[in-house]
C-alpha positions in Angstrom: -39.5 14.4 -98.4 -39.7 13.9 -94.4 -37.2 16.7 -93.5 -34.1 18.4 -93.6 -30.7 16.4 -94.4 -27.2 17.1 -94.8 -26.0 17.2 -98.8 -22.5 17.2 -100.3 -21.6 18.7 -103.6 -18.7 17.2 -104.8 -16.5 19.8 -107.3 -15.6 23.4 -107.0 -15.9 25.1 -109.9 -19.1 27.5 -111.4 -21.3 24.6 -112.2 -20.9 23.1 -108.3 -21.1 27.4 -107.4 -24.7 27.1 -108.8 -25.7 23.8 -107.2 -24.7 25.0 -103.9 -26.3 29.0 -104.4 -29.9 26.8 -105.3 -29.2 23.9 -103.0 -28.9 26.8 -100.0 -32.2 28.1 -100.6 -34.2 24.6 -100.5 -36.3 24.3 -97.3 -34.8 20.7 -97.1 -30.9 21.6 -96.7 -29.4 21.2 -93.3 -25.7 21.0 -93.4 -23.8 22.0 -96.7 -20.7 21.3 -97.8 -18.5 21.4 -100.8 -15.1 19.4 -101.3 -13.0 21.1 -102.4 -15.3 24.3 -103.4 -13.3 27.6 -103.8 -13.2 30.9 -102.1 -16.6 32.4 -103.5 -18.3 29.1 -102.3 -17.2 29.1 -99.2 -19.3 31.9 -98.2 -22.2 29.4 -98.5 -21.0 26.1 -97.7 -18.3 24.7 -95.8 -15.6 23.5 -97.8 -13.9 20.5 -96.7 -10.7 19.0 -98.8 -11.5 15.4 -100.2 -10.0 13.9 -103.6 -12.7 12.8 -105.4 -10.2 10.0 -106.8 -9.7 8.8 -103.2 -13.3 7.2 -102.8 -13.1 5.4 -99.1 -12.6 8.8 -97.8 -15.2 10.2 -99.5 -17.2 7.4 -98.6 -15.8 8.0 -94.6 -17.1 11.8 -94.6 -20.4 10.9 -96.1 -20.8 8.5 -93.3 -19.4 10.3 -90.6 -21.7 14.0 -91.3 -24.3 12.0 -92.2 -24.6 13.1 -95.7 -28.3 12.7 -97.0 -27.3 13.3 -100.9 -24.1 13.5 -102.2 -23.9 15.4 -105.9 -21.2 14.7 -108.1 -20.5 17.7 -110.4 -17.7 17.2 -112.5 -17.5 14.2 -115.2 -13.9 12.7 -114.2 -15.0 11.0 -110.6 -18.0 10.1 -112.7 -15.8 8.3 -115.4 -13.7 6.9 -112.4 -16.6 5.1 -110.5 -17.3 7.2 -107.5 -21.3 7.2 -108.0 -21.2 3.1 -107.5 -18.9 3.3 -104.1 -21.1 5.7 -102.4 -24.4 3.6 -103.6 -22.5 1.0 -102.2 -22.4 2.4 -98.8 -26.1 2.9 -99.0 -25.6 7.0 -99.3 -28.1 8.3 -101.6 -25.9 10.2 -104.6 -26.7 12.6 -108.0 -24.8 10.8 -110.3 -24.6 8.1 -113.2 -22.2 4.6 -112.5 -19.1 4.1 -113.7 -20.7 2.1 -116.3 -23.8 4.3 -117.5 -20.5 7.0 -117.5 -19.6 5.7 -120.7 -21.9 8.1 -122.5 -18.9 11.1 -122.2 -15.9 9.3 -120.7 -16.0 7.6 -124.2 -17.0 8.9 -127.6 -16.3 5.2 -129.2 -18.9 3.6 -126.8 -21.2 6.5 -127.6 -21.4 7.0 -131.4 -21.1 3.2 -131.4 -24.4 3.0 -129.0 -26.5 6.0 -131.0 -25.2 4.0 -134.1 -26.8 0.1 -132.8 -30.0 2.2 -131.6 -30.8 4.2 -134.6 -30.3 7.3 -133.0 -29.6 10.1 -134.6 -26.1 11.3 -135.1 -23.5 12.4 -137.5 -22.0 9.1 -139.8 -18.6 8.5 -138.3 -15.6 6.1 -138.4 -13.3 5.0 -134.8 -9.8 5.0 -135.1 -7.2 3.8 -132.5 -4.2 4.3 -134.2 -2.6 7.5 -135.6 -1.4 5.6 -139.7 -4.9 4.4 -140.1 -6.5 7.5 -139.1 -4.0 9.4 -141.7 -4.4 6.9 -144.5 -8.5 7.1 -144.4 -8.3 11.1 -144.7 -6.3 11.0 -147.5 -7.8 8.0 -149.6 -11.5 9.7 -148.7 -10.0 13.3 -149.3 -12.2 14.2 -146.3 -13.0 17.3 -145.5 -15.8 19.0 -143.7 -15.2 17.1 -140.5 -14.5 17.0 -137.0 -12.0 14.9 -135.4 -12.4 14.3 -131.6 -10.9 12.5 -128.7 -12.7 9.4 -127.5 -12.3 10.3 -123.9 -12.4 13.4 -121.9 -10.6 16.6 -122.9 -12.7 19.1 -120.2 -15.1 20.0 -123.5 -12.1 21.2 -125.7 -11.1 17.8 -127.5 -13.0 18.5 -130.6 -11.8 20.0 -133.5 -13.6 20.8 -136.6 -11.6 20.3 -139.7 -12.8 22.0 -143.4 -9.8 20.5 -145.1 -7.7 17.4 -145.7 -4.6 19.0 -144.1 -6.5 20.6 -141.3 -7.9 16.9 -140.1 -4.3 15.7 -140.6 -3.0 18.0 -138.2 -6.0 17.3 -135.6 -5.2 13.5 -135.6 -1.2 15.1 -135.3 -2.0 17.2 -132.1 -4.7 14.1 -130.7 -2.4 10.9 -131.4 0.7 12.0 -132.0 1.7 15.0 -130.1 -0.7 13.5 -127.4 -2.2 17.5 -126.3 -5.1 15.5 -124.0 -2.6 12.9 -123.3 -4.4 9.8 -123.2 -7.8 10.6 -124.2 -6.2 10.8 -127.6 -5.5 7.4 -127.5 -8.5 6.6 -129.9 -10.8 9.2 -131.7 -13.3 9.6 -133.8 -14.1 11.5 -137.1 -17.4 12.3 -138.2 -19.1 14.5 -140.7 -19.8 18.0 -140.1 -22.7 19.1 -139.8 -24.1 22.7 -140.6 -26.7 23.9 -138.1 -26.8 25.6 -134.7 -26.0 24.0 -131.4 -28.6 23.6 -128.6 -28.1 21.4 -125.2 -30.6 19.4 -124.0 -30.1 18.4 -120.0 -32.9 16.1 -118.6 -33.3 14.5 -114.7 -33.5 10.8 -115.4 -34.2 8.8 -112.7 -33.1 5.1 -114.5 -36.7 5.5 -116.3 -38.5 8.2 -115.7 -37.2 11.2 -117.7 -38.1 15.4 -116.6 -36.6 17.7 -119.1 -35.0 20.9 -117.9 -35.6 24.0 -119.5 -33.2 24.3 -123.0 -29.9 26.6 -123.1 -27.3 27.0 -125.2 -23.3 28.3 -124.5 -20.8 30.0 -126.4 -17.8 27.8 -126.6 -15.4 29.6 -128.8 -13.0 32.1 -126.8 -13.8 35.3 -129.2 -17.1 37.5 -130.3 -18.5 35.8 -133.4 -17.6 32.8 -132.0 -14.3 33.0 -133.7 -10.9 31.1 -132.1 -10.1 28.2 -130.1 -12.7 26.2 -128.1 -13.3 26.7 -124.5 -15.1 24.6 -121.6 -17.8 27.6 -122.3 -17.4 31.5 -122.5 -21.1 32.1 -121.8 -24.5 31.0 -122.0 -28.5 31.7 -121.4 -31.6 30.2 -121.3 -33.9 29.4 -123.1 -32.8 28.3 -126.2 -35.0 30.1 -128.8 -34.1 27.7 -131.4 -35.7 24.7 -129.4 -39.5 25.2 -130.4 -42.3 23.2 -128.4 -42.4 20.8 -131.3 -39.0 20.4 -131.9 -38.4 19.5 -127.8 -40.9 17.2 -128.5 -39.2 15.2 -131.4 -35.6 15.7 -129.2 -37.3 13.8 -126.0 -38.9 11.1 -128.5 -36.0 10.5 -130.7 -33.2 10.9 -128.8 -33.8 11.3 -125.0 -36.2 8.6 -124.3 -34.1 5.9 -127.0 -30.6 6.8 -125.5 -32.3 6.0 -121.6 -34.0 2.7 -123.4 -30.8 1.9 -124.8 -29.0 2.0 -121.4 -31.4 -0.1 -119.5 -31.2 -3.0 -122.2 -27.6 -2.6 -122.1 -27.2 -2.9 -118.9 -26.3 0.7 -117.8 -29.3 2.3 -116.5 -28.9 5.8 -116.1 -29.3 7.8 -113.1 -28.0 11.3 -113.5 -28.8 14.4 -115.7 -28.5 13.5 -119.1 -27.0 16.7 -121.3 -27.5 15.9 -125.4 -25.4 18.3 -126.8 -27.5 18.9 -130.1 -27.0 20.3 -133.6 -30.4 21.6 -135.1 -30.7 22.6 -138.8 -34.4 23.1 -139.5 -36.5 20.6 -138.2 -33.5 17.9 -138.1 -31.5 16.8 -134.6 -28.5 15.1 -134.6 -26.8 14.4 -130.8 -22.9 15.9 -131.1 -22.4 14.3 -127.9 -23.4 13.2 -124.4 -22.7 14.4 -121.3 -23.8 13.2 -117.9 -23.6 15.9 -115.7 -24.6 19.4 -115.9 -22.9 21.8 -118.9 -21.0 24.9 -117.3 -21.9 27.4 -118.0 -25.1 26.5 -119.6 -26.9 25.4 -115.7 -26.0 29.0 -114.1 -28.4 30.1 -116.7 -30.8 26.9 -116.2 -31.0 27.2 -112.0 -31.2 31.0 -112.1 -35.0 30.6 -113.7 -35.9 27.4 -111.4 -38.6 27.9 -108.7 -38.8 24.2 -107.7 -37.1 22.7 -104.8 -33.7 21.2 -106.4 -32.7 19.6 -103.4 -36.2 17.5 -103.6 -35.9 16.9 -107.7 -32.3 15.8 -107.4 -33.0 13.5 -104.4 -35.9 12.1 -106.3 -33.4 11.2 -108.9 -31.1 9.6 -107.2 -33.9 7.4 -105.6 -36.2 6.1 -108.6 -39.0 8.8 -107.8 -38.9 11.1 -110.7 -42.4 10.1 -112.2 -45.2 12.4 -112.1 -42.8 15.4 -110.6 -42.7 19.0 -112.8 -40.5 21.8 -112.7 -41.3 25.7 -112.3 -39.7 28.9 -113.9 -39.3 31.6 -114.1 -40.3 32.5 -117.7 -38.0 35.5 -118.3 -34.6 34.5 -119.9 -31.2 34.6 -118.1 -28.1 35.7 -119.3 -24.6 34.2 -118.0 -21.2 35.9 -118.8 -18.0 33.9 -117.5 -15.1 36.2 -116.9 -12.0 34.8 -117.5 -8.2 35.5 -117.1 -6.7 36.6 -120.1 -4.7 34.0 -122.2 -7.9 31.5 -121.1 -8.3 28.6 -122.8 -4.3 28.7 -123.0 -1.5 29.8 -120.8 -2.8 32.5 -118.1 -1.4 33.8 -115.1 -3.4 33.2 -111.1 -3.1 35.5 -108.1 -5.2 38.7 -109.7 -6.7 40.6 -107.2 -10.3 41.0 -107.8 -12.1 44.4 -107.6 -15.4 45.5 -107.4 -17.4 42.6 -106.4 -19.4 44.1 -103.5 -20.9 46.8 -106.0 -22.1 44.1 -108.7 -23.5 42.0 -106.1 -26.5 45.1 -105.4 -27.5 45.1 -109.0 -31.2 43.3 -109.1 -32.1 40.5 -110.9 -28.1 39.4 -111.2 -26.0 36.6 -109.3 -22.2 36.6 -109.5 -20.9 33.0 -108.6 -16.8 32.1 -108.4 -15.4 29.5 -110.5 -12.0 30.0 -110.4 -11.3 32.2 -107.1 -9.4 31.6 -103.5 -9.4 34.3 -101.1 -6.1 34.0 -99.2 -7.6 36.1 -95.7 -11.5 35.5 -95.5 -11.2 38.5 -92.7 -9.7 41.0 -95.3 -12.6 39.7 -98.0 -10.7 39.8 -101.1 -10.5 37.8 -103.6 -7.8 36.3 -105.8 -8.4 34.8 -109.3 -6.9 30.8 -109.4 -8.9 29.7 -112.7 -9.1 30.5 -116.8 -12.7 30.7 -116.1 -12.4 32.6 -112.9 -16.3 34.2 -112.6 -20.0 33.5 -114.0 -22.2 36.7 -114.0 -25.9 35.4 -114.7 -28.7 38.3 -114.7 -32.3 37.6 -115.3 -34.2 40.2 -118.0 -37.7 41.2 -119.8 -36.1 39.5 -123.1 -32.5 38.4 -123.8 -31.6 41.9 -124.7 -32.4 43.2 -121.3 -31.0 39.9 -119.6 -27.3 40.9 -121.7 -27.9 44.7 -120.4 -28.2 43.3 -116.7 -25.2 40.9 -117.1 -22.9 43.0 -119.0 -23.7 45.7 -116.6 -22.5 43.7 -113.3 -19.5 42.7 -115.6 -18.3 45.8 -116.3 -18.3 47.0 -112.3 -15.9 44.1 -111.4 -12.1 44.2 -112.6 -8.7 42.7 -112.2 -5.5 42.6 -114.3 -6.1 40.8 -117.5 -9.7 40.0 -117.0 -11.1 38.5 -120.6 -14.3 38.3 -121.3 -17.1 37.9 -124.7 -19.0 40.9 -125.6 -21.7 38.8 -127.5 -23.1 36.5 -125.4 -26.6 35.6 -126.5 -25.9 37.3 -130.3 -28.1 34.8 -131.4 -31.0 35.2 -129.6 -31.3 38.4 -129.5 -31.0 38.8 -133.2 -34.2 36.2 -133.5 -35.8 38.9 -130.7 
């Protein structure tokens, strides 16, 4: 890279709190600014108010602050097509196309693509209507499945099912009762499979491919990963259960297929590529695709990164990924996400947050907002406006010290009805 530019990150939520934190530090950031951010990001960028669904004035802003990288966090502008009208304007963005989208803003296109490709992936039938989808659990007397939305359901439109009646009632609340509204409007059922999950995020460039380090979250809403599923309660990195060997056979049998796949289809990809990935032994099967970074699972992942992100992501977006490595930091990190209680269902906003300024001192720890506004920045206090309101990521010796460091920041901050796991990284530390 020549010099400094200006970036955009596009999103406001703990994954795009992360981007910005890293992006901040990088030698080549000029200008930052996040649209629409929240009120813990706006102590490092400035936020600005765009819709992401209104693309010509996103377009207009890029132009007019001379934006050098935009980075599109969440997957819904991604779905939508915002990626292709910036590279249309010749701005330089982080971010697949509309049509290389497919991979999460439709689970049909994507178990049918791993299917043609002979990638692995759990055996699975598409249905689009609600009779048909009734009639094939009953004649199969399936159980052991998971029923799931075809589009996007922010990470909770999957349900697994261990009985005919409980899939009959996932296709009631998907198709009939319509709880992810239209997303429901086809899904798919696929075998369960036992195993543990792992996620998988590479920087692919359209053909060059740099794996991140591995990670893996905590998606159910209670210790022992017990209740309903969240967009992520907690998560660290590394993922213990992702050996050397077994990233290799991931990157050769999934990763490098799947980005194959997508050029001969027509869809190259240009993004980060996240495999989410159940492991049982030495077999991988991809549970889904996303394509942008898992949050919580990067607040982990960025914490440990020494290497320029601003310089990576840019080499991305541009086609100049090959021969480029990543550093870390090898000790693991930890991430907590605080949440407001009631999270992932009804919750009340407005909580006023205490105790920030003391966690902030703790070493080896970063506290970054996800669901937060701060309603008088010259009074400094924050007020909770999320389920998943903060992220609490601390760096340690091994993953028991890395929980210690988070849990310890976690317990100095407070507000009415916080929520929040007491387990995070169980699983790792019981293979410590």
């Amino acid at each position: 890279m020549a010099g400094k530019i200006n970036v955009l990150v596009i999103g406001g939520g703990g994954r795009e709190a992360a981007l910005v934190e890293k992006i901040a530090s990088s030698s080549y950031t000029q200008n930052l600014f996040c649209a629409p951010g929240n009120g813990g990001i706006g102590s490092t960028a400035k936020c600005v108010q765009l819709d992401s669904k209104d693309a010509p004035s996103v377009v207009g802003f890029c132009k007019k602050e001379g934006i050098g990288l935009a980075i599109i966090g969440p997957e819904a502008p991604l779905v939508d097509g915002l990626a292709d009208k910036l590279r249309a304007a010749d701005i330089p963005v982080f971010g697949p196309s509309r049509l290389a989208a497919e991979l999460e803003g439709s689970k049909v296109f994507m178990k049918r693509l791993l299917g043609s490709y002979d990638i692995p992936t759990a055996p699975f039938v598409i249905f689009s209507d609600s009779a048909s989808a009734i009639n094939f659990i009953r004649e199969t007397r399936c159980e052991d499945v998971v029923v799931k939305t075809s589009g996007l359901a922010a990470g909770k439109g999957a349900i697994v099912c261990h009985s005919m009646a409980e899939a009959e009632n996932a296709v009631d609340q998907i198709m009939i009762k319509k709880e992810f509204g239209n997303a429901g409007n086809s899904i798919v059922i696929e075998k369960f499979l036992p195993g543990e999950e792992a996620s998988f995020m590479a920087l692919v460039d359209g053909e060059n491919i740099l794996p991140l380090e591995t990670s893996q979250d905590h998606k159910r809403a209670f210790n022992g990963d017990e209740g309903p599923n969240t967009g992520g309660m907690g998560a660290y990195s590394p993922a213990p259960i992702v050996t050397a060997a077994l990233s290799e056979k991931i990157m050769a049998t999934i990763m490098q297929p799947t980005v194959a796949a997508m050029r001969k289809e027509g869809r190259p990809f240009q993004g980060v590529l996240y495999a989410g990935l159940m492991i049982n032994g030495n077999d991988v099967h991809v549970l889904e695709f996303n394509v942008r970074f898992g949050d919580p699972e990067i607040q982990p992942i960025l914490f440990r990164m020494r290497s320029d992100i601003v310089q990576l992501l840019l080499a991305t977006a541009t086609g100049g990924l090959r021969g480029m490595k990543i550093e870390w930091d090898l000790r693991p990190a930890l991430c907590v996400c605080m949440t407001s209680g009631g999270y992932p269902g009804k919750y009340e906003k407005g909580k006023e947050i205490l105790g920030l300024d003391k966690a902030a001192l703790l070493p080896d720890t970063q506290i970054l907002h996800a669901g937060t506004i701060i309603p008088d920045r010259s009074k400094g206090i924050f007020h909770t406006s999320g389920g998943r309101v903060l992220n609490v990521t601390a760096l340690g010796d091994d993953f028991l010290d890395a929980q210690r460091n988070a849990y310890r920041a976690v317990d100095l901050i407070h507000w009415e009805n916080e929520f929040h796991r007491t387990d995070i990284g169980h699983r790792a530390i019981s293979r410590q």
